[in-house]
N, C-alpha and C positions, 0 to 999 in steps of 0.2 A: 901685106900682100893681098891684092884682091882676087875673088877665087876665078877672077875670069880673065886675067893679067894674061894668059898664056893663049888667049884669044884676039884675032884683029879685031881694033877698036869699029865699032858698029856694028860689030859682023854677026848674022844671026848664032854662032857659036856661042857670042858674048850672049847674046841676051836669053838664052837655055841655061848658060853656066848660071846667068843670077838667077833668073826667073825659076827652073827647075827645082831649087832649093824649098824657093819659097810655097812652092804645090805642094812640096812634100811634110812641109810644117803643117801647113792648112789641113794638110789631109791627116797627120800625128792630130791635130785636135778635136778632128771630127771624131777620129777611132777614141780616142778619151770621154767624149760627149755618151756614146756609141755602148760604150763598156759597162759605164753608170748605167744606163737603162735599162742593158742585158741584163745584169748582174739584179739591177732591183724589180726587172719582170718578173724573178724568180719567186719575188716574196710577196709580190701579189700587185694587180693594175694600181693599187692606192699609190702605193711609196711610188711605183713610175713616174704616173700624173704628178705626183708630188714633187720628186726632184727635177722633174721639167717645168713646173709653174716655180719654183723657188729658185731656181739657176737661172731661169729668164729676170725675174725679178731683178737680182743683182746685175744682169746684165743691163738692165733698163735703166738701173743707178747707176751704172760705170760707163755706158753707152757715149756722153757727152766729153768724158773725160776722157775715157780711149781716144776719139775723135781728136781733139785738140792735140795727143801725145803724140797722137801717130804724126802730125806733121815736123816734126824730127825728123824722118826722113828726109822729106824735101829741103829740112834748114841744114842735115849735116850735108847731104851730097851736093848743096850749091857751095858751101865750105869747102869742101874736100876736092870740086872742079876749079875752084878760084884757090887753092891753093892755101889756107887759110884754116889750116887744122886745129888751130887754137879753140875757132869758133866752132869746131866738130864737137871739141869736151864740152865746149861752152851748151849748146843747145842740149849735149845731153845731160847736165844738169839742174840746167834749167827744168828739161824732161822729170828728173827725179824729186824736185822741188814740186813741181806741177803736182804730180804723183801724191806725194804727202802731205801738201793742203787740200788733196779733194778726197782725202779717205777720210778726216772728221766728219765733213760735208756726209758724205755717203751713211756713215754710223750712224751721222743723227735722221737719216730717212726710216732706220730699223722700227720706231715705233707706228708710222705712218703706214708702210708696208702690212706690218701687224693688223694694220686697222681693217685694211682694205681686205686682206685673205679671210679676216672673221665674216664681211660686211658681200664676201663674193658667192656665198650661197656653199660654198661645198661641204660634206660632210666631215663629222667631228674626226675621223683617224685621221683623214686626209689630208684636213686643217692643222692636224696636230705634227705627222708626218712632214709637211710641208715651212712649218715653221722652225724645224728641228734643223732642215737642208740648209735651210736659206739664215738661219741665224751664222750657223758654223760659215758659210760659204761666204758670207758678207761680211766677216770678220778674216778673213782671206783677200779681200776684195786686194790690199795693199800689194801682195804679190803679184798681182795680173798686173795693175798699174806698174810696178813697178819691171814688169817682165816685158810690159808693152812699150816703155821709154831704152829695154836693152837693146830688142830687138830690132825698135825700128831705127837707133842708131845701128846697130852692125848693119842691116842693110841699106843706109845709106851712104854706109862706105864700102859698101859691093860685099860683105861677108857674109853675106846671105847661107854660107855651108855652118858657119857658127848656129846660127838661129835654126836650121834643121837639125842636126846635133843636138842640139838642146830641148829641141820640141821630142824628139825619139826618145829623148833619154828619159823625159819627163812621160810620156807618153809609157812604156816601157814601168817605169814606178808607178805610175796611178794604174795601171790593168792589174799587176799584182798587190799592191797592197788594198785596192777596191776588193780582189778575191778574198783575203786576208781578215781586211775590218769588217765587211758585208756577211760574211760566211761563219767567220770563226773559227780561221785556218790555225794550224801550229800554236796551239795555246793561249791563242787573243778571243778575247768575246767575242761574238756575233752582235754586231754594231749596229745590223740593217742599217737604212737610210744614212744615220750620221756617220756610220763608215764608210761611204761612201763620200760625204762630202771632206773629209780628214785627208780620204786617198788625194782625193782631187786637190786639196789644198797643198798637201804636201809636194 
């Protein structure tokens, strides 16, 4: 049942009911981005700088793959208006095949990446802190891929409140366990930096 079924077709109702969902994920991911840096300004500009140059990184490795998965969207919902639900599973498997042939790909950029952050001028904590983010996070990498082939099938079959839901929820568990592993909350180590990218992972 799609979350905008109880909306006339075209009507700007409809296009809030899916649209609205999906501002609100965007904006769950921003506040997760957001939390990380709060959380590790506390421990000093390095680790900041640090899990912003190391989270970009991996972004820069998945940036081509995201792009290709995210057209899932547009192959499940021409399926889904042609009547042809079949090909809705289909594209989204293909999505999660997509997904785990380009996370080798991406792994074997880890040494190349390394090279670069030694060869980028910045100082030894930094370098050091920044390697720690971006190891743990790009060995995560498979989760975004693979969270990126969910979502953009649910919303191209209008389920766009699923994928907000899921971004809360997620969003929601990386603000607390970022507190937790960063800190040294309720009996866990103080992680700094790589509890940060654990929360995030997780």
């Amino acid at each position: 049942m799609s979350s905008s079924s109880q909306h006339k077709p075209g009507s700007i109702g409809e296009m809030i009911a899916v649209a609205l969902p999906m501002v609100v994920s965007f904006a769950c991911d921003t506040v997760m981005i957001f939390t990380d840096r709060l959380f590790l300004s506390k421990l000093g500009s390095q680790s900041m700088s640090a899990s912003m140059a190391g989270g970009l990184s991996v972004f820069v490795l998945m940036a081509f793959f995201l792009g290709l998965i995210g057209y899932t969207t547009a192959l499940v919902a021409q399926y889904l208006g042609a009547g042809k639900k079949d090909g809705c599973a289909r594209s989204l498997s293909q999505a999660v095949i997509l997904a785990c042939a380009a996370y080798p790909f991406i792994l074997a950029c880890i040494p190349v990446m390394h090279f670069l952050f030694e060869r980028s001028g910045i100082d030894a904590v930094q370098l050091s802190e920044q390697k720690k983010y971006f190891n743990i996070f790009i060995f995560g990498a498979i989760f975004s891929l693979l969270r990126h082939a969910l979502s953009s099938f649910f919303t191209g079959i209008g389920r766009t409140r699923v994928v907000m839901g899921a971004a809360f929820i997620a969003m929601t568990i990386n603000v607390i366990l970022n507190y937790i592993f960063v800190f040294g909350k309720f009996g866990c180590p103080a992680l700094g930096i790589q509890g940060a990218a654990l929360g995030t992972v997780i």
